[in-house]
C-alpha positions as a Markdown table, in Angstrom:
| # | Residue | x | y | z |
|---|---|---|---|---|
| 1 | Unk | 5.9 | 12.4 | 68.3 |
| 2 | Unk | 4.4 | 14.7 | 65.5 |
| 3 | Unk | 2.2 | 12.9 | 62.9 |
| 4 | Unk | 1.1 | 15.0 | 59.8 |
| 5 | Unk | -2.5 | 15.7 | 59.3 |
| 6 | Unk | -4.3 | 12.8 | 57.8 |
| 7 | Unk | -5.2 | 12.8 | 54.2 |
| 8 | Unk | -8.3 | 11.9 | 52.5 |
| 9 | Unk | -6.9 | 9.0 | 50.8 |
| 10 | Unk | -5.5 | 7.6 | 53.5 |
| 11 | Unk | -8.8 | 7.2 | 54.9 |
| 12 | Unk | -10.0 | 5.5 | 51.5 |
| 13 | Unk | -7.2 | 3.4 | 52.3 |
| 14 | Unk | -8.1 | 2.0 | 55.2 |
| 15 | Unk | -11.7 | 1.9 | 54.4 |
| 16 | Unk | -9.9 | -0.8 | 51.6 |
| 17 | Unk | -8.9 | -2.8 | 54.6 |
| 18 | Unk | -12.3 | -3.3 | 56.1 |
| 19 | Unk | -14.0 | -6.8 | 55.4 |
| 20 | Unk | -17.3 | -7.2 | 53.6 |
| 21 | Unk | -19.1 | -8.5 | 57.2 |
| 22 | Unk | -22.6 | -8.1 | 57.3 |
| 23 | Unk | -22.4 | -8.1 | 61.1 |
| 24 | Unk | -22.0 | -4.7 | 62.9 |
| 25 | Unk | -20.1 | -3.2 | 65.5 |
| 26 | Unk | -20.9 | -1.6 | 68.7 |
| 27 | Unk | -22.5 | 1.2 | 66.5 |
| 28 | Unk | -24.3 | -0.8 | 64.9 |
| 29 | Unk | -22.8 | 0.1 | 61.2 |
| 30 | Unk | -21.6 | -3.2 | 59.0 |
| 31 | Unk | -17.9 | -3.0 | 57.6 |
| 32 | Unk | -19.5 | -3.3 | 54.1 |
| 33 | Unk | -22.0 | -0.2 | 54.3 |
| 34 | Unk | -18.8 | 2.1 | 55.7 |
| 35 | Unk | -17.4 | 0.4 | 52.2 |
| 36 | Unk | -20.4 | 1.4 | 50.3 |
| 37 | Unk | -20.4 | 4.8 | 51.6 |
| 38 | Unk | -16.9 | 5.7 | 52.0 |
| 39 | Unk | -17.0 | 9.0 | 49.5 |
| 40 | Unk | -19.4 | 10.2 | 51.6 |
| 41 | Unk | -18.2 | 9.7 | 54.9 |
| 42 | Unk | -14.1 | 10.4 | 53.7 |
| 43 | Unk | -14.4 | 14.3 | 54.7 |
| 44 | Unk | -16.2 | 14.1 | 58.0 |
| 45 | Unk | -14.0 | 10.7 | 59.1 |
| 46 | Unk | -10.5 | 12.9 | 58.2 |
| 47 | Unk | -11.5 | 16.3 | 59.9 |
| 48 | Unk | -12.6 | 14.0 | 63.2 |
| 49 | Unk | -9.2 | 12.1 | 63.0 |
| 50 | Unk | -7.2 | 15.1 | 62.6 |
| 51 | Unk | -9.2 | 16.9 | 65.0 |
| 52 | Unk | -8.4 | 13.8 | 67.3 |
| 53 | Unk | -4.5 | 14.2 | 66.3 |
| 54 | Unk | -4.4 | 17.9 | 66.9 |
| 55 | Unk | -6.2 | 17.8 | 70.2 |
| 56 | Unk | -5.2 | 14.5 | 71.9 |
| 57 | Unk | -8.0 | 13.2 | 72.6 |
| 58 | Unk | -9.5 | 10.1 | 71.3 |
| 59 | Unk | -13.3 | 10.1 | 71.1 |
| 60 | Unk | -14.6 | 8.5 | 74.3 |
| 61 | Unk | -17.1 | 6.8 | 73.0 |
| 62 | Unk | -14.8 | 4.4 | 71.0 |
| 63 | Unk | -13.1 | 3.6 | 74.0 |
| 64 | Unk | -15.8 | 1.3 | 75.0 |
| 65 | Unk | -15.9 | -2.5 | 73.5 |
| 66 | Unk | -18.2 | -5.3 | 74.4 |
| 67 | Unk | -16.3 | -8.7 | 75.2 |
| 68 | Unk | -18.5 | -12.0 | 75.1 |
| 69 | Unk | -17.0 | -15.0 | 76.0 |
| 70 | Unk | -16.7 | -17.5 | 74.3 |
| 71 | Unk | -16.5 | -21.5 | 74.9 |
| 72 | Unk | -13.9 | -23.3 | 73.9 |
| 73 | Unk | -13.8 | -26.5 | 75.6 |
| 74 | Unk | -13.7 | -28.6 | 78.4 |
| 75 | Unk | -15.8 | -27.5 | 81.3 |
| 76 | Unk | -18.0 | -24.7 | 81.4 |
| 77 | Unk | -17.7 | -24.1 | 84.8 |
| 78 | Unk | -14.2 | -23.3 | 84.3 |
| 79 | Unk | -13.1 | -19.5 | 83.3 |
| 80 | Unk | -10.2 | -20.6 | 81.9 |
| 81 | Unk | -12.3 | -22.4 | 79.0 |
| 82 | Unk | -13.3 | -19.4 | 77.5 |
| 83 | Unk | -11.7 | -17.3 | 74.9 |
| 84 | Unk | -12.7 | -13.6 | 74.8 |
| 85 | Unk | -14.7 | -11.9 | 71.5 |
| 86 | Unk | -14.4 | -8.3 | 71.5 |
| 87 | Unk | -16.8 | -6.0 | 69.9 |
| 88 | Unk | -15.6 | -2.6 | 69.1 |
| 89 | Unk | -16.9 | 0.5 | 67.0 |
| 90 | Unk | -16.5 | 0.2 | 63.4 |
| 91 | Unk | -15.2 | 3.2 | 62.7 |
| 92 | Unk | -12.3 | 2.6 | 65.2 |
| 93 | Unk | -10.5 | 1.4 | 62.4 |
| 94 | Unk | -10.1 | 4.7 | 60.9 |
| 95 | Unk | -8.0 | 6.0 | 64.1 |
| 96 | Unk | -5.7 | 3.0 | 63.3 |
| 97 | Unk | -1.9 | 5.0 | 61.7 |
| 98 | Unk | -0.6 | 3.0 | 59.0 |
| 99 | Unk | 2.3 | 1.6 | 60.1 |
| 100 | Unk | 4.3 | 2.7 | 56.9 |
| 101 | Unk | 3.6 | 6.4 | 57.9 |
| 102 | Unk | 4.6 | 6.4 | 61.8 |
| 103 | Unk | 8.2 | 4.4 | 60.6 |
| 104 | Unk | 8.9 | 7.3 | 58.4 |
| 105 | Unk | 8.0 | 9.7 | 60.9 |
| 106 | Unk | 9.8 | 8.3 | 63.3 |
| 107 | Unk | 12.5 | 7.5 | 60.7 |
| 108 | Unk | 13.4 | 4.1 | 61.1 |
């Protein structure tokens, strides 16, 4: 599948979708500062994307996630009491397509 380079207002885009959470990520960035700070970081975040489309590789380090379990109820003893909270990279959201653009690539 071929997927045109990214443009920068695409990445504005999605920085729109981001949540104002003061907590942080993995790398340690809150969702609202990457809001704050999105016409600075548009141009480096669309070259890294594009370079990421061009190449095929996605960036290891926002491969990794931290899961903490969480209790639900009953037991605690019991594994299957627990849901699972994942913590990822923040800026993982910018190698998220929009769905809009893959279905008209892939003509739909």
């Amino acid at each position: 599948m071929f997927l045109h380079p990214v443009r920068e207002n695409e990445v504005k885009k999605v920085a729109g979708y981001l949540k104002n959470k003061l907590t942080a990520g993995l790398d340690d960035v809150p969702e609202y500062v990457i809001k704050q700070c999105i016409d600075q970081l548009t141009t480096p975040l669309t070259d890294i994307y594009n370079s990421s489309l061009e190449s095929g590789i996605f960036p290891d380090k926002l491969k990794i996630a931290k899961v903490l379990p969480v209790h639900k109820r009953g037991a605690a003893r019991e594994f299957s009491n627990y849901r699972p909270i994942l913590f990822i990279h923040s800026f993982i959201y910018f190698h998220s397509v929009d769905p809009y653009r893959v279905k008209s690539t892939l003509r739909i």
